[in-house]
C-alpha positions in Angstrom: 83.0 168.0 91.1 81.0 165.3 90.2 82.5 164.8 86.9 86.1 164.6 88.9 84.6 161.6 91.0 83.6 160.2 88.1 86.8 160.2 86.4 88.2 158.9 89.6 86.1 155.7 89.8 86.6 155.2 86.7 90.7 155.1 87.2 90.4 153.2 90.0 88.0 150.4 88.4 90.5 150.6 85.6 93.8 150.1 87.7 91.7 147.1 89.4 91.1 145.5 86.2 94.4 145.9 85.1 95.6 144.2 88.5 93.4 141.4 88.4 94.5 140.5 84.8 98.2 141.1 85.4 97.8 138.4 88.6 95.8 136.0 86.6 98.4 135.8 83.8 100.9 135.3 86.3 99.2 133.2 88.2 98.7 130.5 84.7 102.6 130.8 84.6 103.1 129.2 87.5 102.6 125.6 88.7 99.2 126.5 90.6 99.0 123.3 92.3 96.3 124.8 94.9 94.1 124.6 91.5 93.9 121.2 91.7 92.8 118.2 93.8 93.2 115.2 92.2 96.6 113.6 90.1 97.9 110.9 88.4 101.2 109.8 87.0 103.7 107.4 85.8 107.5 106.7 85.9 110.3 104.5 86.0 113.5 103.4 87.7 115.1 101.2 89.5 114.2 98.3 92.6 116.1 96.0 94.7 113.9 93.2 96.3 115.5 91.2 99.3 113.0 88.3 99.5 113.9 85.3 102.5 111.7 82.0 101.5 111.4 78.1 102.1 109.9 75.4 100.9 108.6 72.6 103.3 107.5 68.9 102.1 105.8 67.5 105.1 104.8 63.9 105.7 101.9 63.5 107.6 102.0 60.2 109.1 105.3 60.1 110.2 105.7 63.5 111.2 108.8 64.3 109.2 109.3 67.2 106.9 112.1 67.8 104.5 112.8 71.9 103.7 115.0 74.6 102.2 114.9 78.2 102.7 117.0 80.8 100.5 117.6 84.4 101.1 118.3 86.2 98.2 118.6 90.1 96.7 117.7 90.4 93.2 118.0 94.5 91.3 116.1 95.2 88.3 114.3 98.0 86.3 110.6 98.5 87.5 107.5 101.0 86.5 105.4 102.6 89.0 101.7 103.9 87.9 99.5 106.3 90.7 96.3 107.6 91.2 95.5 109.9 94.0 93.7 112.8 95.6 94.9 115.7 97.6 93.6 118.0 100.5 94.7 121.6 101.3 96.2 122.5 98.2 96.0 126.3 98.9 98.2 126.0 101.8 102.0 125.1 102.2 101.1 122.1 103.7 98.5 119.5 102.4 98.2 116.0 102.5 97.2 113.8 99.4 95.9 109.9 99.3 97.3 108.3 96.9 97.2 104.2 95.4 99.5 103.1 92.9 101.8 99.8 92.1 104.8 99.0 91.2 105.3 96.5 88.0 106.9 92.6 89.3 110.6 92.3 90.2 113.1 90.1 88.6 113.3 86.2 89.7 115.5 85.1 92.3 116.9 80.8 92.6 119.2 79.3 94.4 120.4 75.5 94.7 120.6 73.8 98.5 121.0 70.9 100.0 117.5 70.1 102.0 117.5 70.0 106.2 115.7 67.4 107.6 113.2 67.5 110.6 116.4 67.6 113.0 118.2 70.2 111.2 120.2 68.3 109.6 121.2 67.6 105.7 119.4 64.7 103.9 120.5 62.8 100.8 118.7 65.6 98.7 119.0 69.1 96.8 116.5 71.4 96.0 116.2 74.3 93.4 114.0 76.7 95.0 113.0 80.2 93.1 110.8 83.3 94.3 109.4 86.2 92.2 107.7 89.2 93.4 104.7 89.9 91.3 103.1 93.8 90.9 103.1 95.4 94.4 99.8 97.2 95.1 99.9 100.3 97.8 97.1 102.9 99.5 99.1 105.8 101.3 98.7 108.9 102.6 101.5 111.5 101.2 101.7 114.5 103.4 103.4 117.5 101.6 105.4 120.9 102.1 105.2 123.1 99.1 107.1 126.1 98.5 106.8 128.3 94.9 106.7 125.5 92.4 108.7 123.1 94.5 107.2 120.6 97.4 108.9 117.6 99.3 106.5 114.8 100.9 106.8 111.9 102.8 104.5 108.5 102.4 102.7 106.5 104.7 100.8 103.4 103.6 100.0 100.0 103.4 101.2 97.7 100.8 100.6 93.8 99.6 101.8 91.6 96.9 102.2 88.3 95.6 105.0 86.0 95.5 105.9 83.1 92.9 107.4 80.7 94.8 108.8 77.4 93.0 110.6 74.4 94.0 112.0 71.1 92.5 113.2 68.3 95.1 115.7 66.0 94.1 116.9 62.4 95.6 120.8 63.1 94.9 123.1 63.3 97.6 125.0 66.5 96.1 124.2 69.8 93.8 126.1 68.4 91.1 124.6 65.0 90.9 121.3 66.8 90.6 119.2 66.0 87.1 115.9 65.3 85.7 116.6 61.3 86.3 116.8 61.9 90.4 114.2 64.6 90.3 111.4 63.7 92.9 109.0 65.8 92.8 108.0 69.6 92.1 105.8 72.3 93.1 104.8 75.7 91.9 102.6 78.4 94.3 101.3 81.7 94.8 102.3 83.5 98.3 100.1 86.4 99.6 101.2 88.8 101.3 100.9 92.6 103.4 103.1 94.5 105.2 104.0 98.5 105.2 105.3 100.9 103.4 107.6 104.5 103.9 108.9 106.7 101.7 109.6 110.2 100.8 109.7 112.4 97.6 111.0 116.1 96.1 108.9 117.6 93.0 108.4 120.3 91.0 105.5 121.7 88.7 107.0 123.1 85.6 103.5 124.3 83.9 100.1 124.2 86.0 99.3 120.8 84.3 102.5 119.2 85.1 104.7 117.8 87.2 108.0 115.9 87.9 108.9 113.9 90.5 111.8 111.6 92.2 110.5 109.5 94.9 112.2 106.8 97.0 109.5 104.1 98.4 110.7 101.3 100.9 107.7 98.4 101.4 108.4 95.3 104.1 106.1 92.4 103.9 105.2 89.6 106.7 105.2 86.2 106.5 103.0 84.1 105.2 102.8 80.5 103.6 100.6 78.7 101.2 100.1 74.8 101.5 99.9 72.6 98.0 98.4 69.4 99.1 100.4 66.0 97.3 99.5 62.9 97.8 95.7 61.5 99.8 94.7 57.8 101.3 91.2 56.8 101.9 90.5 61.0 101.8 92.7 62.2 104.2 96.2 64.2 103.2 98.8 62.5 103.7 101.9 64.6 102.8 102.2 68.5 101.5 104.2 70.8 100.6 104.7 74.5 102.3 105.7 77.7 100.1 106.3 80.6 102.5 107.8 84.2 102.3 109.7 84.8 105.4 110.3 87.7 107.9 112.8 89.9 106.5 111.1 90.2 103.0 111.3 93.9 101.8 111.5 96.1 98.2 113.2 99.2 97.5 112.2 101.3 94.7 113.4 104.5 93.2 111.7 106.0 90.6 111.7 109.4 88.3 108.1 110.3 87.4 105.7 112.6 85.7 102.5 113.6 87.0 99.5 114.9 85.7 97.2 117.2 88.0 93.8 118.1 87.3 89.9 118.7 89.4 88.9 115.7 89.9 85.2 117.0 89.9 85.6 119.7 87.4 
């Protein structure tokens, strides 16, 4: 009898063994993203900014301002590098927190005739060009995961700089424009913040690694930077305005490969 229990603990220890490793090799087959909390990735793809910006030379004393503002859409190729954390990973939902950026966008110019105070044209042009430098972004990336397949949305905050740059000429027409009637020039950087949505589809294809295609939309407020001209006896007397207006945004679109790991392993 007690050799039959024996034998029967035995069998059962054996059949438990024998489970535990069959699950385990399965389990390294598969993506196993509850095995990890922290990622990091890279990719590429495409952006469109849509950036709306003016340039104001203001004269103090008298209380007059010349100015042009632009609204232009530029597309170009962009690369987006990520860091982040996640929460929950051995649940179908989970939530991660993730910074990353997105590499500059491609220069946008235009030539206008400049307004005066009134609203009205002057005898003067302007070239005026913006440039959206690397946008920075902390979100939070709430996720749905099913087998090796998730979808997630993105919450966050974003900021970025702008190269805003102007040249103001004393010529009554575009095409009369030239380095002779060329007034005077100015170069700044704009700072900005604003928000950013998105939302994402990916799949681990080995317990290290992942693929992703995520769509990320960031809208930026306005905000100006002054670059001071001329002084008398110490006080300013005219200046010049750079500012990105409301209506500023990106769109991005990018295919990307991430990396998971334990962060604290």
């Amino acid at each position: 009898m007690k050799r039959k229990i024996a034998l029967s603990l035995v069998a059962l220890l054996g059949a438990s063994a024998f489970a535990g490793g069959g699950h385990s090799d399965l389990y390294a087959t598969k993506g196993c993203q509850q095995e990890y909390n922290g990622y990091w990735g890279f990719g590429a793809g495409w952006n469109r900014d849509n950036s709306e910006f003016k340039v104001e030379e203001y004269d103090v004393a008298t209380q007059s301002s010349a100015r042009v503002s632009a609204k232009e859409n530029k597309s170009a190729g962009v690369g987006h590098f990520f860091l982040g954390y996640s929460f929950y990973n051995d649940m179908p939902y989970s939530v991660a927190v993730e910074a990353g950026m997105y590499t500059s966008g491609k220069k946008v110019s235009t030539t206008k005739m400049v307004q005066g105070s009134a609203g009205v044209e002057v005898s003067g042009t302007a070239k005026i060009s913006a440039e959206r430098r690397p946008a920075y972004y902390l979100a939070l990336k709430p996720r749905y995961a099913s087998g090796d397949w998730w979808v997630n949305l993105t919450l966050g905050a974003a900021a970025s700089t702008y190269r805003v740059k102007s040249d103001f000429y004393n010529a009554p027409t575009v095409a009369t424009s030239n380095s002779s009637t060329l007034e005077a020039g100015t170069s700044d950087g704009v700072a900005t913040y604003g928000y950013m949505l998105g939302a994402g589809v990916g799949m681990w294809f080995n317990p290290s690694w992942a693929v992703s295609l995520d769509y990320d939309y960031m809208n930026m407020r306005k905000e100006s930077s002054k670059t001071f001209k001329n002084y008398s006896a110490g006080a300013v007397t005219s200046y010049y305005k750079s500012a990105i207006k409301d209506g500023t945004s990106s769109h991005f679109v990018t295919l990307n490969l991430k990396n998971n790991f334990n962060w604290f392993a």
